[in-house]
Jmol script that loads the backbone (N, CA, C; Angstrom):
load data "model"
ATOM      1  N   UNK A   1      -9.950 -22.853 -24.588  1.00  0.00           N
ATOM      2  CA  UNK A   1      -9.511 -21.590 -24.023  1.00  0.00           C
ATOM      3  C   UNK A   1      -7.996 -21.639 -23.828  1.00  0.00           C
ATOM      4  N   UNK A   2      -7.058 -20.631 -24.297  1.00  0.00           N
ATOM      5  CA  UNK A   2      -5.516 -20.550 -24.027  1.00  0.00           C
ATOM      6  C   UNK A   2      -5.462 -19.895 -23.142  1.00  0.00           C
ATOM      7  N   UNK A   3      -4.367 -20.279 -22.406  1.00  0.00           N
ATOM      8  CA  UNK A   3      -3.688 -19.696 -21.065  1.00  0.00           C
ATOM      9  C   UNK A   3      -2.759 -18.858 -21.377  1.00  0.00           C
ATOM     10  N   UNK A   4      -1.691 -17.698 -20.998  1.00  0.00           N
ATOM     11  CA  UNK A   4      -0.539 -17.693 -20.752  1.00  0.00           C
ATOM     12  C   UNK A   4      -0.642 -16.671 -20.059  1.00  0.00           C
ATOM     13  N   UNK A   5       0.693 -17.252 -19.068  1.00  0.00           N
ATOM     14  CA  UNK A   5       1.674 -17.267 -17.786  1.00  0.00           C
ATOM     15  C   UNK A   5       2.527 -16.584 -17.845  1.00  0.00           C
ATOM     16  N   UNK A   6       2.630 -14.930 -17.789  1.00  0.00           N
ATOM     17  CA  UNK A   6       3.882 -14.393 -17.708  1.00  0.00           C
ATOM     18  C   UNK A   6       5.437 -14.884 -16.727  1.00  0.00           C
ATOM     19  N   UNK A   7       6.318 -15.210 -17.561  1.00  0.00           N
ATOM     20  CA  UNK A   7       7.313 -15.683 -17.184  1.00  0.00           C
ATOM     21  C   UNK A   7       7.742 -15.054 -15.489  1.00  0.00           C
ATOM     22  N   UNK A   8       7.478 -13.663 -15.077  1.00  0.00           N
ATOM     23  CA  UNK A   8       8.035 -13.558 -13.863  1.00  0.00           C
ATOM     24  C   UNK A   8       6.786 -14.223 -12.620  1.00  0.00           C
ATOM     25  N   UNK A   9       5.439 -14.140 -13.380  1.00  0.00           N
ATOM     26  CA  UNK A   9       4.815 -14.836 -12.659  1.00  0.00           C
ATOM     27  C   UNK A   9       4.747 -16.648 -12.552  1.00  0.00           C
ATOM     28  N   UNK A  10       5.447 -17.202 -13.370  1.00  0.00           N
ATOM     29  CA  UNK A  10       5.858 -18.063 -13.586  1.00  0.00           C
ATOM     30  C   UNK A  10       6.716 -18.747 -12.708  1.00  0.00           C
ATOM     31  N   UNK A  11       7.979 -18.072 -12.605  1.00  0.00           N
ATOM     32  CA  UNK A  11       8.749 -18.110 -11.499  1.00  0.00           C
ATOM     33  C   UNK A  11       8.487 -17.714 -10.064  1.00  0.00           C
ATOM     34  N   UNK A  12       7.963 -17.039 -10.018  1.00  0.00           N
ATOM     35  CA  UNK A  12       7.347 -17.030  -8.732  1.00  0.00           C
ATOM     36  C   UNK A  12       6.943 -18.080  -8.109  1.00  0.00           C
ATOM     37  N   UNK A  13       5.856 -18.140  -8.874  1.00  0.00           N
ATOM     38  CA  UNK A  13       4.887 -19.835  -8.289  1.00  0.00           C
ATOM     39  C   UNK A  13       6.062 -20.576  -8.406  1.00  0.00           C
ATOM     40  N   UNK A  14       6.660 -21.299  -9.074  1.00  0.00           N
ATOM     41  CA  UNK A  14       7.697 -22.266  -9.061  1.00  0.00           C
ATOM     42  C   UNK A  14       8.315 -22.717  -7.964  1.00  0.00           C
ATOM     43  N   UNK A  15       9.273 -21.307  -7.602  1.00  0.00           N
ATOM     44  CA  UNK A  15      10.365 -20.990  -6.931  1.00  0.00           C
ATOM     45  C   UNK A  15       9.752 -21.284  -5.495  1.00  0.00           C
ATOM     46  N   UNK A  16       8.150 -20.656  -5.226  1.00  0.00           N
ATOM     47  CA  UNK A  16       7.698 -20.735  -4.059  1.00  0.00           C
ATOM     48  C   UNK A  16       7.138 -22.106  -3.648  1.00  0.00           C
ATOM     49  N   UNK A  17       6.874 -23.004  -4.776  1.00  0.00           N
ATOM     50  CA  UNK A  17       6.671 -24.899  -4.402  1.00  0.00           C
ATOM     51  C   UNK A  17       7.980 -25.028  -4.452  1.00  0.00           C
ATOM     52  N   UNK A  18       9.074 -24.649  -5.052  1.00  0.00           N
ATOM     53  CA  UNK A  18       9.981 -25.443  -4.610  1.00  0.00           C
ATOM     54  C   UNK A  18      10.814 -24.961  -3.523  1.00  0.00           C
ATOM     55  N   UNK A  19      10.392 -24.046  -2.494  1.00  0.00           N
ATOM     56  CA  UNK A  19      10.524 -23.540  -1.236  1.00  0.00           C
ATOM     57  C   UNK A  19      10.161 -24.595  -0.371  1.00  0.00           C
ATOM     58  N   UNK A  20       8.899 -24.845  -0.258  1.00  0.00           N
ATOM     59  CA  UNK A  20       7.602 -25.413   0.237  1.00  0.00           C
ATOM     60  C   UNK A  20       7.581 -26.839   0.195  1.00  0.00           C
ATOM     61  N   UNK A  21       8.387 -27.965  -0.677  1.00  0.00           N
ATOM     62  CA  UNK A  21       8.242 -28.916  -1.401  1.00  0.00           C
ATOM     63  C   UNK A  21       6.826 -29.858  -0.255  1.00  0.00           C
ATOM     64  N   UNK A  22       7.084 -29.862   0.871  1.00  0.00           N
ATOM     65  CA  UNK A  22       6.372 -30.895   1.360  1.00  0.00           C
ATOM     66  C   UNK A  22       4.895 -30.204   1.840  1.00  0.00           C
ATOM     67  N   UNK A  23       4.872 -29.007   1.342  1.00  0.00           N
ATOM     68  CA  UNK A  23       3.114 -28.139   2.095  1.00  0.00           C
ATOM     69  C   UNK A  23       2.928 -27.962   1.079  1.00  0.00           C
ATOM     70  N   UNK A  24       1.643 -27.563   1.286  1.00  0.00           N
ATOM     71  CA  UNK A  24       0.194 -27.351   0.180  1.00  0.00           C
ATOM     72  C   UNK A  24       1.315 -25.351   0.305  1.00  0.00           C
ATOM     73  N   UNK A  25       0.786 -24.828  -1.144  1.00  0.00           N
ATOM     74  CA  UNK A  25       0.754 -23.979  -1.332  1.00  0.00           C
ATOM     75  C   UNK A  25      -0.515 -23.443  -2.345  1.00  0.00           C
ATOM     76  N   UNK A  26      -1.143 -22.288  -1.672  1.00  0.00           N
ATOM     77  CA  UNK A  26      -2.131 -21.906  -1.713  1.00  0.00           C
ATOM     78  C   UNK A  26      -1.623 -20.187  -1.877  1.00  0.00           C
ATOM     79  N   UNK A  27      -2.819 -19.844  -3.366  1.00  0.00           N
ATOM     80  CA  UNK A  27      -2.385 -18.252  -3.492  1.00  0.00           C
ATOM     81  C   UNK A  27      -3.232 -18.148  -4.493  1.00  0.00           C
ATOM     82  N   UNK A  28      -3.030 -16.547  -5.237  1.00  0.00           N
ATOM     83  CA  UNK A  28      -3.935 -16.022  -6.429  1.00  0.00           C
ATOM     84  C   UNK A  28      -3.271 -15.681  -7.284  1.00  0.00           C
ATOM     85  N   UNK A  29      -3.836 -15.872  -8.599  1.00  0.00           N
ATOM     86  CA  UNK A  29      -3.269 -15.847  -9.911  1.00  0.00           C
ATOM     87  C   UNK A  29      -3.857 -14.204 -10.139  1.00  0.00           C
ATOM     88  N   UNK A  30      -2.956 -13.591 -10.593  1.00  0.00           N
ATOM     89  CA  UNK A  30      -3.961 -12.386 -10.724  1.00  0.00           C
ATOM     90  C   UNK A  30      -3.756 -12.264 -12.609  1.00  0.00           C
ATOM     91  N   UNK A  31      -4.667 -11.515 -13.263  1.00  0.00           N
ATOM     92  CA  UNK A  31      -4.550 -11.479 -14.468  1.00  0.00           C
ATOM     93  C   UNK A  31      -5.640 -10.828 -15.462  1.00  0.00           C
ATOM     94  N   UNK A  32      -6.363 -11.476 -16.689  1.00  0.00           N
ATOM     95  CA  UNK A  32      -6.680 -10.769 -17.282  1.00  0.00           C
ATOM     96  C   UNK A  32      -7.328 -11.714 -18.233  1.00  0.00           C
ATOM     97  N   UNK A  33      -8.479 -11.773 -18.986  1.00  0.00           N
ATOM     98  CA  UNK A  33      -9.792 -12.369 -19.871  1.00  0.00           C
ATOM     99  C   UNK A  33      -9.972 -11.551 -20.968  1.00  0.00           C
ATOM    100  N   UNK A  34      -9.564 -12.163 -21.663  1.00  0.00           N
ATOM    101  CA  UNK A  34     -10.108 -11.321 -23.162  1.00  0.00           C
ATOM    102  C   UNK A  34      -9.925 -12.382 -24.565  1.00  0.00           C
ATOM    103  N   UNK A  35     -11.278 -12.070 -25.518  1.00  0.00           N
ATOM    104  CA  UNK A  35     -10.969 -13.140 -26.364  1.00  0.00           C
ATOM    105  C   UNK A  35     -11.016 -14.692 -26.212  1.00  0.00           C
ATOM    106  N   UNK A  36     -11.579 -15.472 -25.630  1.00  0.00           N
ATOM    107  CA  UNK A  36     -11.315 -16.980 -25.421  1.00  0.00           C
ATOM    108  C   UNK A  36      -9.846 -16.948 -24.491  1.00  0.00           C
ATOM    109  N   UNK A  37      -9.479 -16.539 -24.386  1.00  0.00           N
ATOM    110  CA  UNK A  37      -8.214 -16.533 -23.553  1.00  0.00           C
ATOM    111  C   UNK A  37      -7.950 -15.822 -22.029  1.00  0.00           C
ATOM    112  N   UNK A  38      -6.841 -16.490 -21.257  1.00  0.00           N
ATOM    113  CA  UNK A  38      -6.779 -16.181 -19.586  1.00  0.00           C
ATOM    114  C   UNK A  38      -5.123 -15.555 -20.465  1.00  0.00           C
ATOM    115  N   UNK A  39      -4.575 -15.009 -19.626  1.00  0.00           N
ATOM    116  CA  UNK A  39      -3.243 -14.274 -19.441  1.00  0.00           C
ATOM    117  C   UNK A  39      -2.794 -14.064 -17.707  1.00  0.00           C
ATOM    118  N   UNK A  40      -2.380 -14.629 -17.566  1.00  0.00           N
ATOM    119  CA  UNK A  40      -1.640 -14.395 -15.911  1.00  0.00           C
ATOM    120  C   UNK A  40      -0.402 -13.372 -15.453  1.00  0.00           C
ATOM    121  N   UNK A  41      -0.363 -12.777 -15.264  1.00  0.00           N
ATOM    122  CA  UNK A  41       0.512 -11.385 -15.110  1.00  0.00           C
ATOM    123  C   UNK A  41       1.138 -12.019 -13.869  1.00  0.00           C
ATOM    124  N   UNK A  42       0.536 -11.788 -12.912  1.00  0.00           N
ATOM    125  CA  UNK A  42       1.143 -11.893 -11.043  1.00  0.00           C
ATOM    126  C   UNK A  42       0.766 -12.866 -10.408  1.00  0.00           C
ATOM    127  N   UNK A  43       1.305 -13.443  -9.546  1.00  0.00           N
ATOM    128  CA  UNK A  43       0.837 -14.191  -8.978  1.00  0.00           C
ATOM    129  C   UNK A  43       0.910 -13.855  -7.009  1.00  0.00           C
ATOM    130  N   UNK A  44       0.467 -14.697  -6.248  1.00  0.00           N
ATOM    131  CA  UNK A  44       1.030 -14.342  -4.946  1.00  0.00           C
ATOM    132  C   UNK A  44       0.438 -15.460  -3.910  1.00  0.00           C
ATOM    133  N   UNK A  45       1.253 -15.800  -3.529  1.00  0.00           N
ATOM    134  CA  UNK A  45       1.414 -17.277  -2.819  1.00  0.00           C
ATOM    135  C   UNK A  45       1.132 -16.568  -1.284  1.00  0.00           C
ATOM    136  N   UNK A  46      -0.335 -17.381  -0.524  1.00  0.00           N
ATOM    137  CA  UNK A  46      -0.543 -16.848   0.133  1.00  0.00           C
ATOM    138  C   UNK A  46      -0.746 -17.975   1.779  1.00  0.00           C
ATOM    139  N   UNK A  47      -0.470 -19.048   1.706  1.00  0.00           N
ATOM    140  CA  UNK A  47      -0.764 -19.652   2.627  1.00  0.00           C
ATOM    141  C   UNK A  47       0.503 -20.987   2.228  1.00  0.00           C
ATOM    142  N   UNK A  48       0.852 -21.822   3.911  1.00  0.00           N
ATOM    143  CA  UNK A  48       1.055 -23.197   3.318  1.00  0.00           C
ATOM    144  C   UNK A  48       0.278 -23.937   4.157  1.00  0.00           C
ATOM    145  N   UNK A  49      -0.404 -24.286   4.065  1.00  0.00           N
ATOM    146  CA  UNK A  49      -1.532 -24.632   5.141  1.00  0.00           C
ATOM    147  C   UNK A  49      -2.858 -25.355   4.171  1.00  0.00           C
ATOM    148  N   UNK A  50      -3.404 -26.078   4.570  1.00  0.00           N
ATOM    149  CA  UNK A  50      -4.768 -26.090   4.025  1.00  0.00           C
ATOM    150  C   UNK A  50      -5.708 -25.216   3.912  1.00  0.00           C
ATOM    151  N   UNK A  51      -6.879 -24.615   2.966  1.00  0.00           N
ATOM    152  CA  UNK A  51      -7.443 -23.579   2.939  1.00  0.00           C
ATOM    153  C   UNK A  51      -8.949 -23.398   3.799  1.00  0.00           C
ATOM    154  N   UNK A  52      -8.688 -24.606   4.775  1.00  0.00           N
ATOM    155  CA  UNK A  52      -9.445 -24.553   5.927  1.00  0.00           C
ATOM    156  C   UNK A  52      -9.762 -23.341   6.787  1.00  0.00           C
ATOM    157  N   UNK A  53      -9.081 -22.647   6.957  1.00  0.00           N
ATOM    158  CA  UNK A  53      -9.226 -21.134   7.725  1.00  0.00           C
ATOM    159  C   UNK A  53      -9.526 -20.125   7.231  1.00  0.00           C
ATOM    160  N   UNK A  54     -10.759 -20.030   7.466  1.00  0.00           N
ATOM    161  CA  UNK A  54     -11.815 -19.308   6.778  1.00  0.00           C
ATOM    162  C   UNK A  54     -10.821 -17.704   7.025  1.00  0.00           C
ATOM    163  N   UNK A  55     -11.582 -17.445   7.984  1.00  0.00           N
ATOM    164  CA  UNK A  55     -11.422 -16.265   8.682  1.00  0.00           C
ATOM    165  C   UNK A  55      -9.439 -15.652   8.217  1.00  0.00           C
ATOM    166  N   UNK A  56      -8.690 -16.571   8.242  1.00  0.00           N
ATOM    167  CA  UNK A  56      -7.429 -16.252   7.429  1.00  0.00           C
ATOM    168  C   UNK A  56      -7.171 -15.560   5.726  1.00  0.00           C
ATOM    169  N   UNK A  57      -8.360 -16.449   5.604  1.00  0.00           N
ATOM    170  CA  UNK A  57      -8.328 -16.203   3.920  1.00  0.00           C
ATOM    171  C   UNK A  57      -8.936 -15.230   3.317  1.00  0.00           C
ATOM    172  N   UNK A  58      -9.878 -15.282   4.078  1.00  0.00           N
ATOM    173  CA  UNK A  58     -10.539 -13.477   3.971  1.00  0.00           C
ATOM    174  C   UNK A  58     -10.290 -12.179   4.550  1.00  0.00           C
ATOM    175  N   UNK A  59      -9.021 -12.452   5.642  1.00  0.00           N
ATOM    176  CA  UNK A  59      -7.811 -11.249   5.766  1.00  0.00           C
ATOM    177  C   UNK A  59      -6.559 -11.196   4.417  1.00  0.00           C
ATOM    178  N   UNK A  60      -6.399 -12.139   4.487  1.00  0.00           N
ATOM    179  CA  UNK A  60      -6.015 -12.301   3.176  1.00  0.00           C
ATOM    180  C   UNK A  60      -5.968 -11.574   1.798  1.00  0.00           C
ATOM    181  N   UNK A  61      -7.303 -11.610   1.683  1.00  0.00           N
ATOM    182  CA  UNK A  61      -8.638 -11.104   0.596  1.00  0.00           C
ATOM    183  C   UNK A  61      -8.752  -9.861   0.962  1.00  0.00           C
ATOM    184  N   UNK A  62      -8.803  -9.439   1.689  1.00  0.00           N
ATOM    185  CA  UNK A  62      -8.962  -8.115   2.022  1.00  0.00           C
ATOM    186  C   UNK A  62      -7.914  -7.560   1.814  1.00  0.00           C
ATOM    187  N   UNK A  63      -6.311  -7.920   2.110  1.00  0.00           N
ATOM    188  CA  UNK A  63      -5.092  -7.397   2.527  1.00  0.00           C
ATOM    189  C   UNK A  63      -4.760  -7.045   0.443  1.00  0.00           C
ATOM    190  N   UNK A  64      -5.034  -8.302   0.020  1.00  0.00           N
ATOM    191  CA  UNK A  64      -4.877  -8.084  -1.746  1.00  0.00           C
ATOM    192  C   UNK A  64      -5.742  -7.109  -2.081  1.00  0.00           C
ATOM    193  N   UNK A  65      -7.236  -6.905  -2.256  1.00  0.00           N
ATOM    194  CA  UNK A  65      -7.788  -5.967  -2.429  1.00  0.00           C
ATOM    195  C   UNK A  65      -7.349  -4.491  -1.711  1.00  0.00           C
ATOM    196  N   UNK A  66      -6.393  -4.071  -1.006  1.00  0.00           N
ATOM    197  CA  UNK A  66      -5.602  -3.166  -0.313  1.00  0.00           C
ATOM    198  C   UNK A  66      -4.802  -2.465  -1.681  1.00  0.00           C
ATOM    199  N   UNK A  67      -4.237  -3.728  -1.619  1.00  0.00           N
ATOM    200  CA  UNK A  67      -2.798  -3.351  -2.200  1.00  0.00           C
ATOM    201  C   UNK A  67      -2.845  -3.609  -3.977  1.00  0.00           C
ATOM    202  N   UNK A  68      -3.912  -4.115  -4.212  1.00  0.00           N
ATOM    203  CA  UNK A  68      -3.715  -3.962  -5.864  1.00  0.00           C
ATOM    204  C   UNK A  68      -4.944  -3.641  -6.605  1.00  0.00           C
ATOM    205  N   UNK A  69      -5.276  -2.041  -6.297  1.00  0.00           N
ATOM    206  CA  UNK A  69      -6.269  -1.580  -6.423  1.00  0.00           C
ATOM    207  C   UNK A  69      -6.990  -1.458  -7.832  1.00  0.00           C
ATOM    208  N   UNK A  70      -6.060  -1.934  -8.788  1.00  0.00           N
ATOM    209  CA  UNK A  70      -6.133  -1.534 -10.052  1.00  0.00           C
ATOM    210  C   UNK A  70      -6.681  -3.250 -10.689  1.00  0.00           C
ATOM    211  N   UNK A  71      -6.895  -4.051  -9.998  1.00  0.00           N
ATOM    212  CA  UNK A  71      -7.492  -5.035 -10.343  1.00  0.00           C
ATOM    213  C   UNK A  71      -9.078  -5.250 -10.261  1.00  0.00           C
ATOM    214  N   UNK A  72      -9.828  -5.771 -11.018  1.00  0.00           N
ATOM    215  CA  UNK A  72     -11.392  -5.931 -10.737  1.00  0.00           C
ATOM    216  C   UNK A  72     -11.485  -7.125 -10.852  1.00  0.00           C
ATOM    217  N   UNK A  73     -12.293  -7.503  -9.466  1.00  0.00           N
ATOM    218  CA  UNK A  73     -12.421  -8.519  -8.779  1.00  0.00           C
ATOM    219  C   UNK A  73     -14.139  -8.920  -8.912  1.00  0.00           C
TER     220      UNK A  73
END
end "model"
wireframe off; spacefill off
backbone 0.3
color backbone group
């Protein structure tokens, strides 16, 4: 299966571990399946924390499903 990583989503993630260098960074790839292949459009870095907190991550989840309605989840 091939991947690709749109370059601004690319940088994103990057830029945001190398914010972060010493925490866990935790987030969602958002994107797209077609053909044997993933494509990654956006990304969004959502925690630095361990993904222990339930109840965080599914405000979270909710707050993305808000705001990027045009995705199917």
């Amino acid at each position: 299966m091939a991947a690709s990583v749109d370059s601004e989503a690319y940088i994103t993630l990057f830029m945001h571990a190398c914010k972060y260098p010493s925490r866990t960074v935790n987030g969602l790839l958002l994107g797209s399946v077609s053909g044997g292949g993933v494509s990654v459009q956006k990304t969004l870095p959502l925690f630095h924390t361990p993904l222990g907190l339930a109840p965080m991550l599914e405000a979270a989840l909710m707050l993305v499903r808000l705001c990027t309605p045009a995705v199917v989840y």
